[in-house]
N, C-alpha and C positions, 0 to 999 in steps of 0.2 A: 841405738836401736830405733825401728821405724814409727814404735807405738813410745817413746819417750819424749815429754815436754819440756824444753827448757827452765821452765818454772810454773808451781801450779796458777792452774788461772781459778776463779771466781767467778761462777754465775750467781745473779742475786734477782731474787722471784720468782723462783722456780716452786713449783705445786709437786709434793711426791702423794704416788698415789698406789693403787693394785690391782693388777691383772691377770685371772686365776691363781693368785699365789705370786706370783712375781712383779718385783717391787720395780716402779719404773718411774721417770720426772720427766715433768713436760713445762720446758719454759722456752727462751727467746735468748740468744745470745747475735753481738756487733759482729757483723759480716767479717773483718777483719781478723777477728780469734775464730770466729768458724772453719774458716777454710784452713787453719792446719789443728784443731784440736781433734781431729778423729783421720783416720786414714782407710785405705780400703783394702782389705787382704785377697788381694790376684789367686788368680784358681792355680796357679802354679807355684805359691808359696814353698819353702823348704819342710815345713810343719805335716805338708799334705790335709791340711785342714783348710784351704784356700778355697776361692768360689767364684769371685768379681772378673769381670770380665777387664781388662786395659780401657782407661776411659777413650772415648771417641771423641776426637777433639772437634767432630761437625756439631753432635748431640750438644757439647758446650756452649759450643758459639751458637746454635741452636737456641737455645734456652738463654743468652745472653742476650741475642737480640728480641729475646723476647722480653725479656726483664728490661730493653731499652722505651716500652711502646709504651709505657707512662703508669700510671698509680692502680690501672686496673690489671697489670702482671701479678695476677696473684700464686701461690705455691703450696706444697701441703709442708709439713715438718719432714726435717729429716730422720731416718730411721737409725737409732745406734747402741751400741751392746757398749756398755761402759767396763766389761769384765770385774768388776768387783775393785773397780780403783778409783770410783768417785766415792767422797763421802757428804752427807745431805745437813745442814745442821738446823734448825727451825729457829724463828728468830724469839720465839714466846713460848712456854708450855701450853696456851689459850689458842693457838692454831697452829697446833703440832705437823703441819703435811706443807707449811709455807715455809720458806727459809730460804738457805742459802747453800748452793752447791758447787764444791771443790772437788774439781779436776786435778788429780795427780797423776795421770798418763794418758796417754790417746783412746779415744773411743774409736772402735773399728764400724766403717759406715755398713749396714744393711739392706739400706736403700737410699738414694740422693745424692750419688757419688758426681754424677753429673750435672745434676742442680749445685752442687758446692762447684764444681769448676767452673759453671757456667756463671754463678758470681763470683769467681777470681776475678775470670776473665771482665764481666761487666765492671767490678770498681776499680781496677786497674786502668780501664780506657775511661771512666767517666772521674772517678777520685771522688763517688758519693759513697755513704755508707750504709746498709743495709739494717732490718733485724730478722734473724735467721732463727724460726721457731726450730725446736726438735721436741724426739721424743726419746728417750734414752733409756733401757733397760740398767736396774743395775747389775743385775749378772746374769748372762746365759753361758750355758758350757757352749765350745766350740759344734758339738752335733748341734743344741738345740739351733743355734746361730744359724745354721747350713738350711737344717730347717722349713724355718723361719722364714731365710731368704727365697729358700725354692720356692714354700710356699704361695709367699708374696707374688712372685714374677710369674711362675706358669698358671696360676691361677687368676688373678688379674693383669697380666700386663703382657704375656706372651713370653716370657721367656726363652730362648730361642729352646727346641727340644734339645740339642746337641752339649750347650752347658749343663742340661736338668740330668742328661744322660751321666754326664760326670762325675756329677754330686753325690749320686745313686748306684757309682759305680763298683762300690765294697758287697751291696744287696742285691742286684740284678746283674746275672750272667754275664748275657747279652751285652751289657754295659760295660761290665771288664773287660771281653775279650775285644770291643769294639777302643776302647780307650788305650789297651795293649797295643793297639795294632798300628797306632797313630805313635806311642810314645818309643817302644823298643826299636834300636835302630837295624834290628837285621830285619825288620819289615820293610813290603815291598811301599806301606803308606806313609812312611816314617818321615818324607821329606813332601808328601802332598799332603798330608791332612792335618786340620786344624779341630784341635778342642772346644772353642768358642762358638762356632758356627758363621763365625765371621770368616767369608772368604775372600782368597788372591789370586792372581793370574798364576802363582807357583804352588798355593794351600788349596785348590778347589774341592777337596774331598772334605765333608764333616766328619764328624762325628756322628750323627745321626745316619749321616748315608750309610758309613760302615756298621750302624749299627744292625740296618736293617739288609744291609749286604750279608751279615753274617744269619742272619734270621731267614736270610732266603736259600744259603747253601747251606742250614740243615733242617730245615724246618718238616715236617710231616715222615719222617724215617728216621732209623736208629740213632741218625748222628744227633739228632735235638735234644739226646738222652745221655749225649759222652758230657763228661764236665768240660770245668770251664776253660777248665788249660789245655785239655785235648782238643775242645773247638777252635780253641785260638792256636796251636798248633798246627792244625788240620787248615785252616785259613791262612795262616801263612805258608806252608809247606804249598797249598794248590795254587795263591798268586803270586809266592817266588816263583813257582815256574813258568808261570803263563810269562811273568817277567824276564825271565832269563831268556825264555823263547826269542822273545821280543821285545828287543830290549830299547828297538829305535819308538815303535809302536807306542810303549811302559813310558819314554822319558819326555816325549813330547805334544802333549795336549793341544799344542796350537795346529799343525801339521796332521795330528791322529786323534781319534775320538775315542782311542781304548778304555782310556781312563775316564772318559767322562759318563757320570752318572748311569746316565740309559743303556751304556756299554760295559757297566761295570755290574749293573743287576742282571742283564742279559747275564754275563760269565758265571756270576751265582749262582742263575737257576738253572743252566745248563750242568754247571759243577755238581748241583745236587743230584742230579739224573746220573750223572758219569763216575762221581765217586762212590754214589753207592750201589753202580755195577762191581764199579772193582777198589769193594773194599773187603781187607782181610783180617775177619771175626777172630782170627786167634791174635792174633798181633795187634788188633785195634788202631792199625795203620791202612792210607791208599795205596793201592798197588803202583808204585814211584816208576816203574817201567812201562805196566801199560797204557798210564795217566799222559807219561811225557810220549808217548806213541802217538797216542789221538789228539793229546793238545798240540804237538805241530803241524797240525790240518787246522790250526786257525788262520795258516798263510792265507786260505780258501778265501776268508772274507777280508774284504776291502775295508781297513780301519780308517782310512784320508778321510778327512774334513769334508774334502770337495766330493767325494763318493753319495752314495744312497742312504748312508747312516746320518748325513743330516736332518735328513727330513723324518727321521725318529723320537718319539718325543715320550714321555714321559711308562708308566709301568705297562700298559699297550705295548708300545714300541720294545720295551725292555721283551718281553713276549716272544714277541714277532721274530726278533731277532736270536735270543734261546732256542726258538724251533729251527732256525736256520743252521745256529751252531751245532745243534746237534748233528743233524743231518750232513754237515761238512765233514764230525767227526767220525760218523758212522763208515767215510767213505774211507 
């Protein structure tokens, strides 16, 4: 398993201490045992309790060539949930919080996942050895952990919004149905959008975009009031069609601008206006006939790169372009 050590290790000097209540140590361990005694649990774990982004191997060498530039590279500790499988033992009764602490399984990193690669990778190419301060809870449960880490990141460090959306995605709607719409494969985002926020020339949709893609196709009218399975329903039921429509338009972002951001909150806001002409209150369904009527009058506008929709740019544009769509649809 990924959190099992060959053998326990021994840190010795280690200071345990308390933090509202929760018991945590903070010492120094060799570069060499740091970099595999804690591991990082990826937001797509099988537990569904995952968080961490894949590390980026620039942010490494990043931080390795920083740690190259001499004795003033300094670093903070690394952050880690030891899960209740370190045990602390004091070397004296006369200064019961000093001792020595045993490692019996992986501690899962919190924060510093990239600072431990980046000293892989630095004593690897140099063959010196480092000391690697941490600070290590002894037990948080899996939520506090998630937490914790949110915490950390979007409040100090920026964490990108679209992993914060993830983490949060059991407690806010919006969050579920935007996180559905990227995982389930009969979405039309299933093979563009990325969880992390980190995009590709094939992943260029967030998480966060669709977050607020869904926020703008029911925001201010009934639909902002259907749950959460009905919004995410209703969002894929209205861009599998614009898909199906269009399916050269849907598949090629390089060539077409449908899918790109300012063309895809254009279809949002335009969707809000149009579906909740023709939606039908007994069935709490869109009307699937007169929907795909008016949405094949999107041939009207010119989706190519090389067209007028370049020069489009951010929630303006997004606008501009909604009032157009309408009006195409209207004809």
């Amino acid at each position: 398993m990924i959190n099992k050590l060959g053998t326990n290790i021994a840190i010795e000097n280690v200071v345990q201490s308390k933090m509202r209540g929760r018991v945590f140590y903070l010492g120094g361990i060799s570069s060499h045992v740091a970099v595999s005694f804690a591991f990082s649990k990826l937001y797509n774990d099988p537990s569904g309790k995952g968080y961490q982004r894949p590390v980026s191997k620039k942010r490494a060498a990043d931080f390795a060539d920083y740690l190259s530039t001499g004795e003033g590279a300094l670093y903070t500790p690394i952050l880690l949930n030891a899960g209740g499988n370190w045990e602390f033992h004091s070397y004296d009764k006369a200064r019961p919080s000093f001792g020595r602490l045993i490692c019996k399984q992986k501690a899962t990193i919190m924060d510093g996942q990239h600072r431990l690669e980046g000293i892989k990778n630095y004593i690897e190419e140099t063959g010196t050895t480092l000391n690697v301060p941490f600070l290590a809870f002894h037990y948080l449960d899996e939520d506090e952990e998630i937490r914790l880490f949110d915490t950390i990141n979007t409040k100090a460090k920026g964490l990108g919004t679209s992993l914060s959306r993830y983490l949060n995605r059991e407690n806010d709607d919006l969050s579920w149905v935007a996180t559905n719409l990227i995982l389930k494969p009969e979405s039309p985002f299933f093979s563009k959008g990325t969880l992390t926020g980190l995009r590709t020339k094939e992943r260029n949709i967030t998480l966060q975009n669709l977050y607020n893609l869904v926020h703008l196709l029911t925001k201010k009218s009934a639909l902002a009031k259907l749950s959460k399975e009905k919004k995410m329903n209703l969002a894929l039921f209205y861009f599998n069609l614009i898909k199906e429509l269009f399916p050269d338009e849907w598949a090629d972002n390089t060539f077409y601008r449908m899918t790109h951001i300012t063309c895809l909150n254009a279809l949002a806001i335009a969707g809000n206006t149009i579906i909740n002409e023709n939606y039908l209150e007994k069935s709490q369904q869109p009307d699937a006939v007169k929907l795909a009527g008016k949405l094949s009058n999107l041939d009207k506008v010119d989706w190519s790169s090389i067209g007028d929709l370049k020069y489009l740019k951010g929630m303006a544009g997004s606008k501009m372009l909604a009032a157009d769509i309408l009006n195409c649809l209207d004809k």
